[in-house]
KEKE-3310 file (N, C-alpha, C; in steps of 0.2 Angstrom, whole numbers, plus 5000, padded with zeros to 4 digits):
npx = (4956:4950:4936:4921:4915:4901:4888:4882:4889:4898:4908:4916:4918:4923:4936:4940:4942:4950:4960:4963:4969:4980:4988:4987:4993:5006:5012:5025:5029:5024:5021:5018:5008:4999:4998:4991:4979:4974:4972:4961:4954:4950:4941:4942:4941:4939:4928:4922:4917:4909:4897:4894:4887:4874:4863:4858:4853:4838:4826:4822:4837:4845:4846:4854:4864:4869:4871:4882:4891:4893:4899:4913:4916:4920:4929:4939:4944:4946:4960:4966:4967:4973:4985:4989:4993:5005:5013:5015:5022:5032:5037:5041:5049:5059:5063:5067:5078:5088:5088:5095:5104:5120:5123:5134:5143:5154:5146:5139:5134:5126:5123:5124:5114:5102:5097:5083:5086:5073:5068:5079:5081:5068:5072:5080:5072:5065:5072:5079:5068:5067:5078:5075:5067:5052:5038:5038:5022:5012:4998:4981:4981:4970:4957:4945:4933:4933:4940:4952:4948:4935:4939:4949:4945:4939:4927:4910:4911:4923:4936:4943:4938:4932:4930:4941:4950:4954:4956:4941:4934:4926:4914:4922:4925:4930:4938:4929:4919:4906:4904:4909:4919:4919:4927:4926:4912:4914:4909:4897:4892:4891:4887:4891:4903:4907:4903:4909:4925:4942:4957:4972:4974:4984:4996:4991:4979:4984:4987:4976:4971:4980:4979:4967:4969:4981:4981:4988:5002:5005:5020:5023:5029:5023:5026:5022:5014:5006:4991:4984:4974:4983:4990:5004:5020:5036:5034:5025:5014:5002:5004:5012:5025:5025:5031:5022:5022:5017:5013:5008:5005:5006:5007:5014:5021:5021:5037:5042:5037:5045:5060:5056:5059:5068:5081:5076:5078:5092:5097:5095:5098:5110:5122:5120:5107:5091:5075:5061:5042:5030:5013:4998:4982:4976:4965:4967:4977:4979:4987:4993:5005:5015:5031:5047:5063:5080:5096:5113:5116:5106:5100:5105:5112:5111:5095:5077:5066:5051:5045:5038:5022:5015:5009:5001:4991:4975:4962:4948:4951:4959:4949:4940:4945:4943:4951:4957:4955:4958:4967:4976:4991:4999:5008:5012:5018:5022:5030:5035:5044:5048:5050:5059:5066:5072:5077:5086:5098:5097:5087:5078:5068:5052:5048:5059:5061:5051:5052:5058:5072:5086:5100:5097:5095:5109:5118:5115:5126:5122:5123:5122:5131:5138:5136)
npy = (4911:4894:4890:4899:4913:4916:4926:4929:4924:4928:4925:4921:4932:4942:4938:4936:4950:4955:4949:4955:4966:4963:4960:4972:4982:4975:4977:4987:4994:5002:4992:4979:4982:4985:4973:4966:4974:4968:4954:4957:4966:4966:4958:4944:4943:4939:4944:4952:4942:4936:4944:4945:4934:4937:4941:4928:4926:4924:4935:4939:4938:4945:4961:4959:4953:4962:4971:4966:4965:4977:4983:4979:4978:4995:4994:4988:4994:5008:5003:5000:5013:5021:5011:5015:5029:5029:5022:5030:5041:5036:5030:5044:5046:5039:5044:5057:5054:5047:5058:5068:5082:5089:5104:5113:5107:5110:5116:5117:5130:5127:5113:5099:5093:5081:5072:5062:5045:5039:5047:5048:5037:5035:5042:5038:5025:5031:5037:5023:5019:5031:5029:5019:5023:5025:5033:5044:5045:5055:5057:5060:5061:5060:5053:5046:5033:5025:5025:5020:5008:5001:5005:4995:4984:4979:4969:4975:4971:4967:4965:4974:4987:4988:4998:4995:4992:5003:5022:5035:5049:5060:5072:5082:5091:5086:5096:5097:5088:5093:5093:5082:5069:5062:5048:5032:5024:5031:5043:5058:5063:5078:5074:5061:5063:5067:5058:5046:5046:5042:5041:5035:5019:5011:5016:5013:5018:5029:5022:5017:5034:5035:5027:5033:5047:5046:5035:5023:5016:5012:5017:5017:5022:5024:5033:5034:5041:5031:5026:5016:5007:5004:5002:5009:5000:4990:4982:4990:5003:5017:5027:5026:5022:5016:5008:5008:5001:5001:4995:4994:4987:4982:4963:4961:4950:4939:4935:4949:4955:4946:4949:4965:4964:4959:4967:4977:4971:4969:4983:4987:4981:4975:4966:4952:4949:4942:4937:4928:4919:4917:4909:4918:4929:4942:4958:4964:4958:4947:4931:4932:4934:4932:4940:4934:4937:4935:4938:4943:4951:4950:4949:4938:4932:4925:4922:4918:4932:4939:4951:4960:4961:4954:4954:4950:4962:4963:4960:4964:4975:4984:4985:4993:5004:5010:5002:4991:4976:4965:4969:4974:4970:4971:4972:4974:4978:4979:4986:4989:5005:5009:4994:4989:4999:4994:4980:4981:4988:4982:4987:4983:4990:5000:5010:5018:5026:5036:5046:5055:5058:5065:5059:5045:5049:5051:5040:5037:5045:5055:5069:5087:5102:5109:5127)
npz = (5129:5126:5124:5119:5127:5137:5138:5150:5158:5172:5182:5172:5164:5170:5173:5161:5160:5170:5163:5152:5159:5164:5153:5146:5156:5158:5145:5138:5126:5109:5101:5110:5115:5104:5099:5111:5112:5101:5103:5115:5114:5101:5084:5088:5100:5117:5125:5114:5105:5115:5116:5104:5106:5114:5102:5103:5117:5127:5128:5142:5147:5138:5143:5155:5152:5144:5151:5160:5150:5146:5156:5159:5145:5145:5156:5151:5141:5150:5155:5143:5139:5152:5148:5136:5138:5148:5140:5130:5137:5143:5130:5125:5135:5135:5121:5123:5131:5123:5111:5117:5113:5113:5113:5114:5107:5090:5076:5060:5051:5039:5038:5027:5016:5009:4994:4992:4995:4988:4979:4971:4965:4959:4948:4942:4938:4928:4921:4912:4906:4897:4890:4883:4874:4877:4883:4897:4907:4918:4930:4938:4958:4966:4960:4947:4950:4939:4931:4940:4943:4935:4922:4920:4923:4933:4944:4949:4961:4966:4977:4981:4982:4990:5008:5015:5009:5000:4999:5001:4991:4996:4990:4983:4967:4951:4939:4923:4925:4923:4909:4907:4902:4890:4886:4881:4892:4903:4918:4916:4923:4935:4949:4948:4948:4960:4967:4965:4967:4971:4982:4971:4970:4962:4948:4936:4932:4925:4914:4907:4906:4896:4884:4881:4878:4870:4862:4849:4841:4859:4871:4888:4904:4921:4934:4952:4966:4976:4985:4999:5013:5024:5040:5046:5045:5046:5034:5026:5022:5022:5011:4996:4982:4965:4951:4936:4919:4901:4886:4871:4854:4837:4838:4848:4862:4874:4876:4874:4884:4895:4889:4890:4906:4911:4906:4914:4926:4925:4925:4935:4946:4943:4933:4932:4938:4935:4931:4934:4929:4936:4937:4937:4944:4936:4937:4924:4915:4905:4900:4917:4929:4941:4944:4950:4956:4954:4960:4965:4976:4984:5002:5013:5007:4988:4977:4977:4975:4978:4966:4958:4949:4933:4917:4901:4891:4895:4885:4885:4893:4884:4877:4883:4882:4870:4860:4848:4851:4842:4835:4840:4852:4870:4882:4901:4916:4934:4949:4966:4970:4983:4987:4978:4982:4995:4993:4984:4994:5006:5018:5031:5038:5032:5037:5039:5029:5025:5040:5038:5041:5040:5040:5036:5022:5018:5022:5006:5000:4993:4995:4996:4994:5008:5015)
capx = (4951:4948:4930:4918:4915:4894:4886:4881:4895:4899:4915:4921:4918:4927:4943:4941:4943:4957:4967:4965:4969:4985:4991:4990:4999:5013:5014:5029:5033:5019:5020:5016:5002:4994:4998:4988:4972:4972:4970:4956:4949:4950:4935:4942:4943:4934:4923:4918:4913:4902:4895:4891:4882:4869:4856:4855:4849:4833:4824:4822:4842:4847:4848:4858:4872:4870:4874:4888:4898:4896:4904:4918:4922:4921:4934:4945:4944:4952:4964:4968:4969:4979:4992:4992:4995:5009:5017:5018:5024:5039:5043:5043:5053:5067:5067:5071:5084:5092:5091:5098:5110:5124:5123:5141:5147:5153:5141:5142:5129:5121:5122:5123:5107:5102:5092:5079:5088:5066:5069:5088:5078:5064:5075:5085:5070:5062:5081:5077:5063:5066:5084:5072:5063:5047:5038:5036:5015:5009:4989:4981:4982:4964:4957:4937:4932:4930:4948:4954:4942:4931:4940:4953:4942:4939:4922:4908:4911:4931:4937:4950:4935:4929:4935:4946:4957:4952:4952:4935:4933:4917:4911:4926:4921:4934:4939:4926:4912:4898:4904:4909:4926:4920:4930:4921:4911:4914:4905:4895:4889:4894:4885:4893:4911:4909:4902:4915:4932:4945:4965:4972:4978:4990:4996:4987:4972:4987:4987:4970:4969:4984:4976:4960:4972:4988:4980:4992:5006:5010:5025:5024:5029:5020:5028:5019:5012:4998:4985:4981:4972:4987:4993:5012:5024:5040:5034:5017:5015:4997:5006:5021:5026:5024:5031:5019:5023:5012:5016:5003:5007:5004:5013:5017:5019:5025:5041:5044:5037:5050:5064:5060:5059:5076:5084:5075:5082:5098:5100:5092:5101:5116:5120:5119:5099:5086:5068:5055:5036:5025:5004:4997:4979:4975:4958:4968:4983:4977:4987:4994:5010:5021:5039:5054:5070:5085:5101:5119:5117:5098:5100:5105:5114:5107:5093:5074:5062:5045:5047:5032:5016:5015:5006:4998:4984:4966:4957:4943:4955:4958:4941:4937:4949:4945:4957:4954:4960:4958:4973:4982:4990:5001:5009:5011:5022:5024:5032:5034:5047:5050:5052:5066:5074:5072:5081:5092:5098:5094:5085:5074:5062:5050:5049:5067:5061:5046:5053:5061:5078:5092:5106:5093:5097:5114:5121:5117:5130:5118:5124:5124:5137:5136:5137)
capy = (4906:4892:4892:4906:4916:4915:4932:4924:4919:4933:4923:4920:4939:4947:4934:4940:4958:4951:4945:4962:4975:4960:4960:4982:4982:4973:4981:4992:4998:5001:4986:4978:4987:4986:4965:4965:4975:4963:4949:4959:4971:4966:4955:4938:4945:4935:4949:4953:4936:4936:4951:4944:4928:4940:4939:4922:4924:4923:4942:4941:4939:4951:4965:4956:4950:4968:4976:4961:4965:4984:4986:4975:4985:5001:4995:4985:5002:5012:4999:5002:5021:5021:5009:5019:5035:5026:5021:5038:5046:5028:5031:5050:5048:5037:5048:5063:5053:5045:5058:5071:5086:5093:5111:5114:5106:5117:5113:5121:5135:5125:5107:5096:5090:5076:5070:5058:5038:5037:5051:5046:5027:5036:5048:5033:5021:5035:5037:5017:5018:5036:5025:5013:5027:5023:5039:5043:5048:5056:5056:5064:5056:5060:5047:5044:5025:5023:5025:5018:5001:4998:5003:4992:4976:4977:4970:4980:4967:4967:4967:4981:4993:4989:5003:4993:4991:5009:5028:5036:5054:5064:5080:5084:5089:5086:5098:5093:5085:5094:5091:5075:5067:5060:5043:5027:5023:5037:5047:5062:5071:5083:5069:5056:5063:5069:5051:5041:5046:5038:5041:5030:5012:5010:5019:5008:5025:5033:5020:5020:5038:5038:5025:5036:5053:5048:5029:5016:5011:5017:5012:5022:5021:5026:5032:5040:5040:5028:5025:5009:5009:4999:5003:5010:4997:4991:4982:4993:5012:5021:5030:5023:5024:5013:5012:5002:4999:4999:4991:4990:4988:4975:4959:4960:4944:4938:4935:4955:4955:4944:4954:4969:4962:4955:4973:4983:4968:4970:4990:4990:4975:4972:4962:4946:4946:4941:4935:4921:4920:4910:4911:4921:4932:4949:4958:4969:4956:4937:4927:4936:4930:4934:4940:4935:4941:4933:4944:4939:4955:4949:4946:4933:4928:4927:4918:4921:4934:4941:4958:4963:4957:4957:4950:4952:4968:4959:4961:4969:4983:4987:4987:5000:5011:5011:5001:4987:4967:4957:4971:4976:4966:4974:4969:4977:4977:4985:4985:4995:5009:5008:4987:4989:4999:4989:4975:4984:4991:4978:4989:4980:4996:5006:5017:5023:5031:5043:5047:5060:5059:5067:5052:5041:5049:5053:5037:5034:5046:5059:5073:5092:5105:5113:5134)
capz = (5130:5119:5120:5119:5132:5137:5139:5157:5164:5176:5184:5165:5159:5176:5173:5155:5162:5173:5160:5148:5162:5165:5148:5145:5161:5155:5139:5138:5120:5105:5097:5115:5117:5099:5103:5118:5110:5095:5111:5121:5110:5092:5083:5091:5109:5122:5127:5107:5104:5119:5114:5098:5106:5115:5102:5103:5122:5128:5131:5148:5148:5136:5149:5159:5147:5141:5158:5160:5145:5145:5162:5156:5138:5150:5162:5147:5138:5152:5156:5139:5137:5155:5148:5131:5140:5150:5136:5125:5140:5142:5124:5124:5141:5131:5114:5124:5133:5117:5106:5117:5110:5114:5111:5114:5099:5085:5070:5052:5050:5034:5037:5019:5015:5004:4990:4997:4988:4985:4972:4965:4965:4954:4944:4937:4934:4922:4912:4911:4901:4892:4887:4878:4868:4881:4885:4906:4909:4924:4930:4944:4964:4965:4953:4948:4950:4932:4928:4945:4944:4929:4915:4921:4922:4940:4943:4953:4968:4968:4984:4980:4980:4998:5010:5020:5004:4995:5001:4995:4992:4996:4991:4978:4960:4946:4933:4917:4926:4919:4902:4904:4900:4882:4883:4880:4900:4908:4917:4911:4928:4942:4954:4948:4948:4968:4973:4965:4968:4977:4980:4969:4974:4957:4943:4932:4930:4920:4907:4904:4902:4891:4879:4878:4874:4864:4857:4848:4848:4867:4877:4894:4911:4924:4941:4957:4973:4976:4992:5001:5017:5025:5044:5042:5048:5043:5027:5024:5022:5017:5005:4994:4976:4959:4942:4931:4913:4897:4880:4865:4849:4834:4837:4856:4865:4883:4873:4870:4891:4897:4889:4895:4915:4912:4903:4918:4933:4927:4925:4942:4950:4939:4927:4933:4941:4930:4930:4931:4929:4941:4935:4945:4940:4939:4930:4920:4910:4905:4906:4922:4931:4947:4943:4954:4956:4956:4963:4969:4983:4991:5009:5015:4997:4982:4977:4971:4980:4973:4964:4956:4944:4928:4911:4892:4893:4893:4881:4889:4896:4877:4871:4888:4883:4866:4856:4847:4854:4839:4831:4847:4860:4873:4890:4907:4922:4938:4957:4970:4971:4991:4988:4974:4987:5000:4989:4983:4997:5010:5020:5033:5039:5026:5042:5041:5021:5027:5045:5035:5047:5034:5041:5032:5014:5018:5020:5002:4995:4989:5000:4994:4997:5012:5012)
cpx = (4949:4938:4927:4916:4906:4893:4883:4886:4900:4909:4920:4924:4924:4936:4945:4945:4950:4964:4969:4969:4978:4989:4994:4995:5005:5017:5020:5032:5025:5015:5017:5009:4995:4992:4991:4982:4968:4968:4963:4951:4945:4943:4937:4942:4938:4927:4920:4914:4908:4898:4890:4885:4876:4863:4853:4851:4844:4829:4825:4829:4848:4851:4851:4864:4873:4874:4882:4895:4898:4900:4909:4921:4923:4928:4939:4948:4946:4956:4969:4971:4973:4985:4995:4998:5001:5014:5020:5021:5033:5042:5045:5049:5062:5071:5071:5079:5091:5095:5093:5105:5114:5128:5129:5146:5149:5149:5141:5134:5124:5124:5122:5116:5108:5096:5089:5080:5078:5064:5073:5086:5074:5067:5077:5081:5067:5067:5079:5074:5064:5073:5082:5066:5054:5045:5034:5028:5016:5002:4987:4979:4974:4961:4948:4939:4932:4938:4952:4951:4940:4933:4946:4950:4940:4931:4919:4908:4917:4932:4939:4946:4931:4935:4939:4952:4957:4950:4946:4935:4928:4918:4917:4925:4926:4933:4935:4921:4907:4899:4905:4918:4924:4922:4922:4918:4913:4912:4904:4893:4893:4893:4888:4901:4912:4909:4905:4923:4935:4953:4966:4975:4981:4990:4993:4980:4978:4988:4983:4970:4974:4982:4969:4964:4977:4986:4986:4994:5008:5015:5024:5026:5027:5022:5025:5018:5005:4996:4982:4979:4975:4988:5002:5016:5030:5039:5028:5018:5008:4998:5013:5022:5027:5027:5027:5021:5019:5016:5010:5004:5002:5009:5018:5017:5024:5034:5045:5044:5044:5058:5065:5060:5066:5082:5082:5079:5089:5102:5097:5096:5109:5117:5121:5112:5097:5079:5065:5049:5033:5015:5002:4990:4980:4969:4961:4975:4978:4982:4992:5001:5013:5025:5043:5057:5075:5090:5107:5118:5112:5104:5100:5107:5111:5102:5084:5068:5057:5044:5041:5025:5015:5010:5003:4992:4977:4965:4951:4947:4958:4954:4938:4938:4948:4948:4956:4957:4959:4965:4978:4984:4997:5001:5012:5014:5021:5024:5033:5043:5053:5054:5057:5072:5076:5078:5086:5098:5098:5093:5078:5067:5059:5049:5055:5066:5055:5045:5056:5068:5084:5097:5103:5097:5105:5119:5121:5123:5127:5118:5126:5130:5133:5138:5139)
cpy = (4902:4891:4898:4908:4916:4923:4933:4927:4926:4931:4923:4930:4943:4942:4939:4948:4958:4952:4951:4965:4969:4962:4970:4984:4981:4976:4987:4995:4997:4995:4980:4976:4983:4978:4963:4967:4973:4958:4950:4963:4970:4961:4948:4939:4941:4940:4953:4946:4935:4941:4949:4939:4933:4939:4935:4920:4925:4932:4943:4942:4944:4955:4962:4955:4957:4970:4973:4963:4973:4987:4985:4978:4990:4999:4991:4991:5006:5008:5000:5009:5022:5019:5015:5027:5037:5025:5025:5038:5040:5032:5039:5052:5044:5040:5052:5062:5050:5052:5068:5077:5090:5100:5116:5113:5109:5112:5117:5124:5131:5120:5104:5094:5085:5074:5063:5049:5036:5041:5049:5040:5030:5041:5043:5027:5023:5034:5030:5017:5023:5033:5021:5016:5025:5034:5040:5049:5049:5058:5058:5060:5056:5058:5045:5037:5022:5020:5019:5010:4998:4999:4997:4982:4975:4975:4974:4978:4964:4971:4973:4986:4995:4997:5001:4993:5000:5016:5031:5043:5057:5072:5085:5083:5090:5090:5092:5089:5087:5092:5085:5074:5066:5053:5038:5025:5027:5041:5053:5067:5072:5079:5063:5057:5064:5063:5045:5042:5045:5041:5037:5023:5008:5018:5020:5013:5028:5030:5021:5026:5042:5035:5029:5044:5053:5039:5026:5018:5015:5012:5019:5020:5027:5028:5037:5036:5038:5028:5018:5012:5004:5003:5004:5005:4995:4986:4987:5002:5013:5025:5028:5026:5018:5015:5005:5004:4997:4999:4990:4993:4981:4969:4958:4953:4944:4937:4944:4958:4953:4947:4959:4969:4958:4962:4975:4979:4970:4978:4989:4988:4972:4965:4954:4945:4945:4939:4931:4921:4918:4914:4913:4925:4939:4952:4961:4966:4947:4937:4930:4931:4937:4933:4940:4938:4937:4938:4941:4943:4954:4948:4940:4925:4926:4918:4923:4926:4938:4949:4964:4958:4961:4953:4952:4956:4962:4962:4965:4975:4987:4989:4994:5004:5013:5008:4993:4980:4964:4961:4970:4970:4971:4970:4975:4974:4981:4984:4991:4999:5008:4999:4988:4992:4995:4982:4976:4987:4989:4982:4984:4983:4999:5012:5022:5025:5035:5048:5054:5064:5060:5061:5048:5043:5051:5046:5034:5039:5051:5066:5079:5097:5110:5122:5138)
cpz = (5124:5119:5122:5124:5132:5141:5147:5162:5166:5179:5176:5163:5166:5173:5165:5155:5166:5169:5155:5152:5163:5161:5147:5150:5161:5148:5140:5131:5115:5102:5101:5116:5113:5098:5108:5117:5107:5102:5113:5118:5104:5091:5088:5096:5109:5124:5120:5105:5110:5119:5108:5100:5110:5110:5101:5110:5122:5131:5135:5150:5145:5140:5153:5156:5145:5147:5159:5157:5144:5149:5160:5150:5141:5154:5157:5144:5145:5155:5149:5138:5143:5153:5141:5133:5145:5147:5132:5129:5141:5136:5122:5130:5138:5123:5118:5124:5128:5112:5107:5113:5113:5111:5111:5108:5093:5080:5064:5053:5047:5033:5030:5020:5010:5000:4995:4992:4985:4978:4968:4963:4956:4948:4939:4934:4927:4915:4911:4904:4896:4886:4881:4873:4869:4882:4895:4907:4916:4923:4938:4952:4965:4959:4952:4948:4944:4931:4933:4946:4937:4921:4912:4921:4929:4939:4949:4962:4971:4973:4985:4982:4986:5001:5014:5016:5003:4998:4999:4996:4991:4994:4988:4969:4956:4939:4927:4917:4925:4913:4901:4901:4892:4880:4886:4889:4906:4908:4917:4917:4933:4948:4956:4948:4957:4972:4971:4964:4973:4977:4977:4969:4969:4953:4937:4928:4925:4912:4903:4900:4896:4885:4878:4875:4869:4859:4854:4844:4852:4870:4882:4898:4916:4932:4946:4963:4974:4984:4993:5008:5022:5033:5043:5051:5047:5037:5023:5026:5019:5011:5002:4986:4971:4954:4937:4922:4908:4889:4876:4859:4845:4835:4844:4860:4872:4881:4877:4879:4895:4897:4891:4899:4912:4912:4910:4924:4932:4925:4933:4948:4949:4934:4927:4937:4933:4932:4931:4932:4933:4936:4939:4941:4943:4935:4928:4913:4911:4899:4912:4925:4938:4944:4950:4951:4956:4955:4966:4976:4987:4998:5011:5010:4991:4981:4975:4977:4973:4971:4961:4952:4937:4921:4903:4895:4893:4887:4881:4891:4889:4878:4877:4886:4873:4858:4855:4847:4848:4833:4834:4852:4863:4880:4895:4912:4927:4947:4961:4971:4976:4990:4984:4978:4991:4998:4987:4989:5005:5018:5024:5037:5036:5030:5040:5032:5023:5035:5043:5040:5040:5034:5038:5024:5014:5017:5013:4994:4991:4992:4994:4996:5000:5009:5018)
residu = (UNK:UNK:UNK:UNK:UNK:UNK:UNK:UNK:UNK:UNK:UNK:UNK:UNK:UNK:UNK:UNK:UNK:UNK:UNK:UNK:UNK:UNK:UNK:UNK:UNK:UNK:UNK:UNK:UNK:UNK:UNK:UNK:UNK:UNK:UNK:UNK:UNK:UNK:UNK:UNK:UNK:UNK:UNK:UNK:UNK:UNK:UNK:UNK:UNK:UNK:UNK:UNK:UNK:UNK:UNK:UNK:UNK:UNK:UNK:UNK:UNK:UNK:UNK:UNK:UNK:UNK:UNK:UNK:UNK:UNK:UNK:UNK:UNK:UNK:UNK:UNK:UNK:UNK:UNK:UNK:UNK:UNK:UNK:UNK:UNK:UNK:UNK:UNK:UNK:UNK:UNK:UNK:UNK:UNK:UNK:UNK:UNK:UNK:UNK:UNK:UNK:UNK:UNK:UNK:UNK:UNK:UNK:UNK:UNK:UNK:UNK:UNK:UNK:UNK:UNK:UNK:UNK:UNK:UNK:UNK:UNK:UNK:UNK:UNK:UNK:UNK:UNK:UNK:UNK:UNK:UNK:UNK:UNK:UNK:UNK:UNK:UNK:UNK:UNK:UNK:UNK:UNK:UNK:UNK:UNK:UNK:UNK:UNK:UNK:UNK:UNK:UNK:UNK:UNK:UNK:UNK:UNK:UNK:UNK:UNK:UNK:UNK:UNK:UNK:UNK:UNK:UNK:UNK:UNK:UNK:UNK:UNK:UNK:UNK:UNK:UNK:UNK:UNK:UNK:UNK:UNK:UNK:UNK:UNK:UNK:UNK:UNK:UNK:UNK:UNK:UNK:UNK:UNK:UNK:UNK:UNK:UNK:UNK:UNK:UNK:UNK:UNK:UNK:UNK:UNK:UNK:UNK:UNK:UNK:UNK:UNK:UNK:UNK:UNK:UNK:UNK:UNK:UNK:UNK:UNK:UNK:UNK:UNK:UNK:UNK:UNK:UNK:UNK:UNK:UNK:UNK:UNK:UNK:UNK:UNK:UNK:UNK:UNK:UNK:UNK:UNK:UNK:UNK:UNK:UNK:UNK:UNK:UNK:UNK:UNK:UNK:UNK:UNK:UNK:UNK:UNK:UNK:UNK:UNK:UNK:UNK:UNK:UNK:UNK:UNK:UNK:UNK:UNK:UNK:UNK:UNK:UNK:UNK:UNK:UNK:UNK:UNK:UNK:UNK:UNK:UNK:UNK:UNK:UNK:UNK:UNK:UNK:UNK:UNK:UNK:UNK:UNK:UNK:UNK:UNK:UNK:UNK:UNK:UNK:UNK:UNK:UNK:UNK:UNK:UNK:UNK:UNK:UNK:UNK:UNK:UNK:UNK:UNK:UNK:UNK:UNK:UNK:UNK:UNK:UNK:UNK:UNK:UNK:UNK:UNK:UNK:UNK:UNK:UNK:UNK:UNK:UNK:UNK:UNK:UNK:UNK:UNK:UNK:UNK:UNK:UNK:UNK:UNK:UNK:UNK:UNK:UNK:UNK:UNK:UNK:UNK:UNK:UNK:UNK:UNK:UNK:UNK:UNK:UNK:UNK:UNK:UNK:UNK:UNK:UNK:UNK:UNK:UNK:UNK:UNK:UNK)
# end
């Protein structure tokens, strides 16, 4: 509907109702479905926006728009929960039927199994780094806010730290919180370790607490498992893997950047990709940039696609951790794990790497010997 639906308008809200219970009906696969709720249900639904306009009626009419539009989410919502319940039973009626077995077939005792290519990805960007006389840090998945936010430059009204971007963990208390960490803005109580911690949504907390334990000059790389609060689809996953990259010494420049995002394109990509910068920000590198990719094997022939971010440390992200910007400079890189394969690999599903189906990692060659 192009305009707004009136809290009223009885003939409008029933067609509205109409048009839902039409749409779920027709729905035949998830993606359908979750189509269709966006439509009816979601914050633009016609039946939410009238909803919304009630407090602008007049009291005496309240009650009525009230009565109007709760019958309406009632009978939209089980229009909904019928088709869903519809639809599992559809798609669980075509898995069976696809991914029948044939129990007569001879089959080896103990099958091959395979390395998972998200590990033989991460095994070989480590050598990368350890090749360049870099050392590989790890840092804990459960991560305080300091580390994960504010000693990075985040401010206290970045978006990132909303819950719609950011896990938040309650009622878990970190090894050393009575005592306190001891690094420069970090906190000192047991209170304040249980009511700000988060999973962590980069790597980026391991730099930190490697410039407040091993100090300068650091080269590290940083590879793990981080947490967004993404719905899993084929480009997005709530949990995936990063390797971020930290450089501070004396005498560092975008210069010394550039090189290594060229070295690591072409061990990763071969030896003809390379790199280029676009300006782009970020709180934790000024001046900040997006790196492309160029590659003769992309998809759909070679040409430039976006690979990660990267820039010069702040200055501010020094002095939190420590270490002093008018000595030091240092730069930073870092992309995601799952995307490198994906490009490499020209894999068009992130679904088909955490489905955990063995034919997945099989076909990259990494198969063990049966027994």
């Amino acid at each position: 509907m192009s305009e707004t639906l009136s809290p009223l308008d009885e003939a409008g809200i029933r067609g509205a109702v109409a048009e839902a219970q039409t749409a779920f009906t027709a729905a035949t696969t998830h993606e359908e479905l979750k189509a269709a709720r966006a439509a009816h249900i979601g914050d633009s639904a016609p039946i939410t926006l009238a909803n919304a306009q009630i407090r602008h009626l007049e009291k005496k009419d309240k009650p009525t728009a009230g009565k109007l539009l709760g019958a309406a989410r009632k009978e939209i919502m089980a229009a909904f929960n019928a088709a869903t319940e519809r639809v599992d039973a559809a798609e669980l009626e075509r898995a069976l039927a696809t991914e029948t077995v044939d129990v007569t077939v001879p089959v080896s005792a103990a099958p091959r199994g395979a390395r998972h290519p998200l590990t033989t990805l991460a095994n070989d960007i480590e050598d990368f780094f350890i090749s360049m006389g870099w050392d590989i840090a790890e840092g804990p998945e459960i991560e305080h806010e300091w580390f994960n936010f504010d000693s990075l430059n985040f401010g206290p009204d970045h978006p990132a730290r909303q819950m719609q971007d950011t896990f938040y963990v309650q009622g878990v208390e970190t090894v050393g919180a009575k005592e306190g960490h001891g690094e420069p803005g970090a906190p000192t109580s047991s209170l304040e370790e249980t009511e700000h911690l988060v999973l962590r949504t980069h790597t980026s907390p391991v730099q930190s607490r490697s410039l407040l334990s091993r100090g300068v000059p650091l080269y590290i790389a940083c590879p793990g498992k981080v947490f967004r609060t993404d719905a899993l689809d084929a480009t997005h996953t709530p949990v995936f893997h990063q390797v971020e990259a930290l450089a501070v010494d004396e005498g560092l420049t975008m210069a010394h950047l550039k090189g290594t995002l060229d070295h690591f394109a072409r061990t990763m990509f071969g030896p003809d990709a390379k790199t280029r910068l676009r300006p782009s920000y970020f709180p934790f590198t000024e001046p900040s940039a997006e790196m492309d990719l160029w590659f003769p094997q992309k998809a759909g022939g070679p040409g430039w696609i976006e690979w990660g971010g990267c820039g010069m440390v702040n200055p501010a992200v020094l002095a939190n951790n420590g270490i002093d910007p008018t000595r030091y400079t240092g730069f930073a890189f870092g992309m995601g794990i799952e995307r490198t394969l994906m490009l490499r690999n020209s894999i068009a599903d992130m679904r088909d790497m955490v489905e955990g189906d063995v034919r997945f990692s099989t076909q990259f060659g990494t198969t063990g010997r049966g027994i």
